[in-house]
C-alpha positions as CSV (number, residue, x, y, z in Angstrom):
1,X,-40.3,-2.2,-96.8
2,X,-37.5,-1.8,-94.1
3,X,-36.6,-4.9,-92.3
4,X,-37.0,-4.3,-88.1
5,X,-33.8,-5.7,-86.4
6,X,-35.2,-7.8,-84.3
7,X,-37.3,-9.5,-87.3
8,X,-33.7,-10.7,-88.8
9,X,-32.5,-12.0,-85.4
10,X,-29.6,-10.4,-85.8
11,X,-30.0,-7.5,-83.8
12,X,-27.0,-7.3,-82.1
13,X,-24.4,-7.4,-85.3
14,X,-26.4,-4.6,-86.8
15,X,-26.5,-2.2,-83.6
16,X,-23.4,-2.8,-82.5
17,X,-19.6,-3.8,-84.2
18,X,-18.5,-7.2,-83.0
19,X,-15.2,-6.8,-81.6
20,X,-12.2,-9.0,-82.5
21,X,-12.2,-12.6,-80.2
22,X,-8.8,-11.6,-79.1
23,X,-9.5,-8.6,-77.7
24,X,-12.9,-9.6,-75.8
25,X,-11.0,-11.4,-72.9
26,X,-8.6,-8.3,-72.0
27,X,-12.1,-5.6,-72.2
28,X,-13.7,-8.2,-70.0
29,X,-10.5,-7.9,-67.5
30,X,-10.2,-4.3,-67.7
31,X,-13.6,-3.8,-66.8
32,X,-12.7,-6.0,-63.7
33,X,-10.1,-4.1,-63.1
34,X,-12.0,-0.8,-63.1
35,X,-15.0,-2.2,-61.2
36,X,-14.8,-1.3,-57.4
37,X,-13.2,-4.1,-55.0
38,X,-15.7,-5.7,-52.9
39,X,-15.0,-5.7,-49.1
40,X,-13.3,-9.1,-48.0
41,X,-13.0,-9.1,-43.9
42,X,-9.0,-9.1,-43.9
43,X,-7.4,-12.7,-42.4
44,X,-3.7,-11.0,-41.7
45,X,-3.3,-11.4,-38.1
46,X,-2.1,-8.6,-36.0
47,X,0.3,-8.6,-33.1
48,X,2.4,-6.2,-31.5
49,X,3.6,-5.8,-27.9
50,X,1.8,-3.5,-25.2
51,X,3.8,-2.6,-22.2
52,X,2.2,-2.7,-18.9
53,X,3.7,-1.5,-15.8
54,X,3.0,-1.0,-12.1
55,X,5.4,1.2,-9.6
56,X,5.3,0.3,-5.6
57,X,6.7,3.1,-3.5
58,X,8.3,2.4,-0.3
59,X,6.2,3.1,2.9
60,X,4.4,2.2,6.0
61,X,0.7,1.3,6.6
62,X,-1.0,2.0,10.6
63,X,-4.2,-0.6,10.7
64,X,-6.6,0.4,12.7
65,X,-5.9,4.0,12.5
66,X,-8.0,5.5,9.8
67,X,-6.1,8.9,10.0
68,X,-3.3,7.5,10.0
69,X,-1.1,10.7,11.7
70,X,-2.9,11.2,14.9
71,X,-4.9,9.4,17.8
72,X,-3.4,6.2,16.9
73,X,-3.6,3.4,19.3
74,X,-0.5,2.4,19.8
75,X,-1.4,0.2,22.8
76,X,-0.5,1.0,26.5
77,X,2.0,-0.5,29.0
78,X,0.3,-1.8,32.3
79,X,3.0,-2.9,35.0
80,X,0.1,-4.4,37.2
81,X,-0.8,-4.3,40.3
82,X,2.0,-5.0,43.2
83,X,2.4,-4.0,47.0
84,X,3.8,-0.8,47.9
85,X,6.6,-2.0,50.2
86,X,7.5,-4.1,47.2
87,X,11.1,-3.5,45.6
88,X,11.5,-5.0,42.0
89,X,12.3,-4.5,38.2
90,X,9.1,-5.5,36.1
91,X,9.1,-5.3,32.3
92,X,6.2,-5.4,30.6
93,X,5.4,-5.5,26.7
94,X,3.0,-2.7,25.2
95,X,-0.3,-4.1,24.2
96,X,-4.1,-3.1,23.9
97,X,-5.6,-6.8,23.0
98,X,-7.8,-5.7,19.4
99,X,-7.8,-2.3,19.6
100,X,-4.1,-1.8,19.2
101,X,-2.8,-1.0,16.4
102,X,-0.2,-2.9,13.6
103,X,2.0,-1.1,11.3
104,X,3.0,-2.7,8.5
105,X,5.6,-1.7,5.7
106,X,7.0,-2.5,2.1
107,X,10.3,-4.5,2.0
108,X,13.4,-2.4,2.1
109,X,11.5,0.6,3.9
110,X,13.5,1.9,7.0
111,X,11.0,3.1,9.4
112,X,11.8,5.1,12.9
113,X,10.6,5.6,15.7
114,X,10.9,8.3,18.9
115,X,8.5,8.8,22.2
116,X,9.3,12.0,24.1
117,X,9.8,11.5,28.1
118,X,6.1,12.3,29.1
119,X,4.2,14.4,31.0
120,X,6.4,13.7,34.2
121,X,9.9,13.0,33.3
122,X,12.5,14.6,35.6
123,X,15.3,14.9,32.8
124,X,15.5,12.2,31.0
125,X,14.1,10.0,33.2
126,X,10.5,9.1,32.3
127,X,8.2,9.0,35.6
128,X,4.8,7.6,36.6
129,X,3.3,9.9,39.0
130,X,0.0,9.1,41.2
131,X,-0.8,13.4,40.4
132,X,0.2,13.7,44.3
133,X,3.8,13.9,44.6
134,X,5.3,11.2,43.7
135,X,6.9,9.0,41.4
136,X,8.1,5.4,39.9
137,X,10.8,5.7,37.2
138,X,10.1,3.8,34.2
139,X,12.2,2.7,30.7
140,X,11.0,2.4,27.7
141,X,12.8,0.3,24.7
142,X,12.3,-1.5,21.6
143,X,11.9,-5.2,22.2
144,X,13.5,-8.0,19.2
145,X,16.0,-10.0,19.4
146,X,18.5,-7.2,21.0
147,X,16.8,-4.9,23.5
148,X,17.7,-1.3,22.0
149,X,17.0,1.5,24.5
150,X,13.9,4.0,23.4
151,X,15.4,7.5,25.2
152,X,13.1,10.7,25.2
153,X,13.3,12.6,22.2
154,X,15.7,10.2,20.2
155,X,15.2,8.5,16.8
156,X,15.5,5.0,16.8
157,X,15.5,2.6,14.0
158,X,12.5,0.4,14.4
159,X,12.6,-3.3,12.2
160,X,9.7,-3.8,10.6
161,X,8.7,-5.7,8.1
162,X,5.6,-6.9,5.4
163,X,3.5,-8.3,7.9
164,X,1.4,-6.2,10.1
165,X,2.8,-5.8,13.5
166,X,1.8,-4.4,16.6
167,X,4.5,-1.8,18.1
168,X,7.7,-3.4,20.1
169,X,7.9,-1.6,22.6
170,X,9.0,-2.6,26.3
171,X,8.9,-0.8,29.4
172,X,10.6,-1.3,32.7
173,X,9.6,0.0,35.7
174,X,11.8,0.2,39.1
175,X,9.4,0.1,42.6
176,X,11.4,1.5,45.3
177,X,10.4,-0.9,48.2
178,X,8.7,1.5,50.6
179,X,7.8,5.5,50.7
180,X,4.8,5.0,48.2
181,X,1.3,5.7,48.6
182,X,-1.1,3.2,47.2
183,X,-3.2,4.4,44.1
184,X,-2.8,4.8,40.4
185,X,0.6,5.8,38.7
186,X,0.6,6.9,35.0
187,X,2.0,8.6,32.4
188,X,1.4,9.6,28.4
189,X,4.1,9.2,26.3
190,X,3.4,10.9,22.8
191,X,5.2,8.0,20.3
192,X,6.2,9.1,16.6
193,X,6.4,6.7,13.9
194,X,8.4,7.7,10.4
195,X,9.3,6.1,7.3
């Protein structure tokens, strides 16, 4: 009668060699070895610079002017209302209360400016007219601390700077004392603004 291997208890001797003690330990780490690495989330921080930049081009902004090259309200010069046998000088300061608008620029950008001598201008000297005849001359300049003349059809530097800023510009108008008819004088002076 056979014995059965697993009536002995010794199973594992019979169906398999038992290998040598020392050499257990290095087939246990080879088959460590060979066995696939299980994922470990990786702890090594990671740094490196990133470069971020930002480029500001040099230029002029017109608030209140949403197309920003034409119709712009620029304001309008209003010498009041005087007596015509009055002779005097008055200066006045363009404005337009809210509606006028402010130009504003980057630092460092040179803008300019020119105006043209109107729709009456005998010359180069810019007139009001009352549309019957006659005329009172009128000057136009840049105010600031030094009064530079604005003459029809001539670039002009105009000193602007980072805060918005309604347009400097002055006008002086010469009543000749007598001669004139009472009414309305005017004039449109088409203004150019460049950066």
């Amino acid at each position: 009668m056979s014995r059965s291997p697993l009536v002995d208890g010794n199973a594992h001797a019979r169906t398999a060699p038992r290998r040598p003690r020392h050499l257990r330990g290095r087939w246990l780490g080879a088959a460590l070895l060979a066995a696939p690495a299980l994922a470990v989330p990786a702890s090594i921080p990671t740094t490196a610079p990133m470069l971020v930049t930002a480029s500001v081009v040099r230029g002029c902004i017109v608030s209140g002017a949403p197309q920003q090259t034409a119709n712009v309200p620029f304001g309008r010069i209003d010498f009041g209302t005087h007596p015509a046998v009055g002779a005097a000088s008055i200066t006045a300061l363009a404005g337009g209360g809210g509606l006028q608008a402010r130009i504003e620029c980057t630092p460092g950008t040179q803008a300019s400016i020119s105006a043209n001598a109107g729709l009456h201008a005998q010359g180069t000297q810019r007139r009001l007219s009352n549309n019957a005849g006659q005329f009172i001359p009128y000057a136009l300049a840049l105010a600031g601390a030094a009064t530079a003349p604005l003459p029809p059809n001539t670039v002009v530097d105009l000193p602007l700077g980072a805060t918005a800023t309604a347009l400097p510009i002055v006008g002086t108008a010469s009543l000749p004392g007598s001669g004139l008819a009472a009414g309305l004088y005017t004039d449109t002076v088409q203004v150019t603004l460049t950066w």
